[in-house]
matplotlib code that plots the C-alpha trace (Angstrom):
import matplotlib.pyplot as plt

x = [36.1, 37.7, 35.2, 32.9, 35.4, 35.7, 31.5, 31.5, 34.6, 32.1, 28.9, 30.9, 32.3, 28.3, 27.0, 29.6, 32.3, 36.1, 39.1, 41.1, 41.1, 38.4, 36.7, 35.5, 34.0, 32.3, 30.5, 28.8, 28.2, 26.3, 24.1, 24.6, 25.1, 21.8, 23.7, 23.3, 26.3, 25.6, 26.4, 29.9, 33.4, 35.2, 37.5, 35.3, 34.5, 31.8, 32.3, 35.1, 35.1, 32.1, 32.9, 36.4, 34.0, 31.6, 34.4, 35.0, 31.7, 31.5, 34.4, 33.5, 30.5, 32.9, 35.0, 32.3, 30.7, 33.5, 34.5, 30.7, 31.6, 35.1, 33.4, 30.7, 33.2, 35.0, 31.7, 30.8, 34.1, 33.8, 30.6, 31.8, 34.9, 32.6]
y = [-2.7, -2.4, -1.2, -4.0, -7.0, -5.3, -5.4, -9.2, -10.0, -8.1, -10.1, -13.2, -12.4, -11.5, -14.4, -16.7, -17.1, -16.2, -15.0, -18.0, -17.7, -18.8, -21.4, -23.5, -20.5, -19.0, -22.0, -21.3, -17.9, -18.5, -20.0, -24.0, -24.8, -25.4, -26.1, -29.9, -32.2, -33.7, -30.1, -29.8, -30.6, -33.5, -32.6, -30.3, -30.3, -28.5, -25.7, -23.1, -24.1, -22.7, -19.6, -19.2, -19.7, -17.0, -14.5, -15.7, -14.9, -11.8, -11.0, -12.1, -9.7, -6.5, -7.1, -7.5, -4.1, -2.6, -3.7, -2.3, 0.8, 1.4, 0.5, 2.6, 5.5, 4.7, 4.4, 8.1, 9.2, 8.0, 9.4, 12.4, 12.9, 12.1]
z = [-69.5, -66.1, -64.7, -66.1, -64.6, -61.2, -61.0, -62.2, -59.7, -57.0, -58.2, -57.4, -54.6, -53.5, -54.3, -51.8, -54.6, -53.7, -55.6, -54.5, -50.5, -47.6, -50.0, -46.9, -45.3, -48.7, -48.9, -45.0, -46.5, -49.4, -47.2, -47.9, -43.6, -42.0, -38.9, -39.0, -38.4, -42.3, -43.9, -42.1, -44.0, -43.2, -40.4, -39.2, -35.5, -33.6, -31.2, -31.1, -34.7, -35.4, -34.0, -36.4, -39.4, -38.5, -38.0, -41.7, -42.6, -41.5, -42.6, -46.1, -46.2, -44.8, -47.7, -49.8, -48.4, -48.5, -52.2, -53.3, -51.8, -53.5, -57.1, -56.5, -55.8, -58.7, -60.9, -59.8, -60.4, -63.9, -64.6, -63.2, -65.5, -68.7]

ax = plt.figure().add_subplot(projection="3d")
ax.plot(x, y, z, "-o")
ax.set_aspect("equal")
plt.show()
């Protein structure tokens, strides 16, 4: 059962969801942001902003590589105990 909620959590965290932090910059990840003006936030200004949010990105997607990689360790752990 762990096991199981630590895949879903990673499935979400995929697919642009969060677990409560960066929810502006998830949404740029899950690939909503075309680049046009219209697709920004409110309050959102063009330029060195732009840069800060794709530092987010990738940052999202380390984590998220990273987070596959420790549950598939833990997986083969599992099946190697069993």
């Amino acid at each position: 059962p762990v096991l199981l909620e630590e895949y879903l959590l990673l499935l979400h965290r995929a697919k642009g969801g969060t677990t409560g932090s960066r929810t502006r910059a998830t949404k740029y990840d899950a690939g909503y942001n075309s680049g046009k003006e219209k697709d920004r936030p409110s309050g959102s200004e063009p330029g060195a902003d732009d840069e800060t949010r794709e530092v987010v990105v990738q940052q999202n997607r380390l984590e998220t590589i990273l987070a596959e990689s420790a549950f598939n360790q833990k997986a083969l752990r599992q099946l190697n105990t069993s």
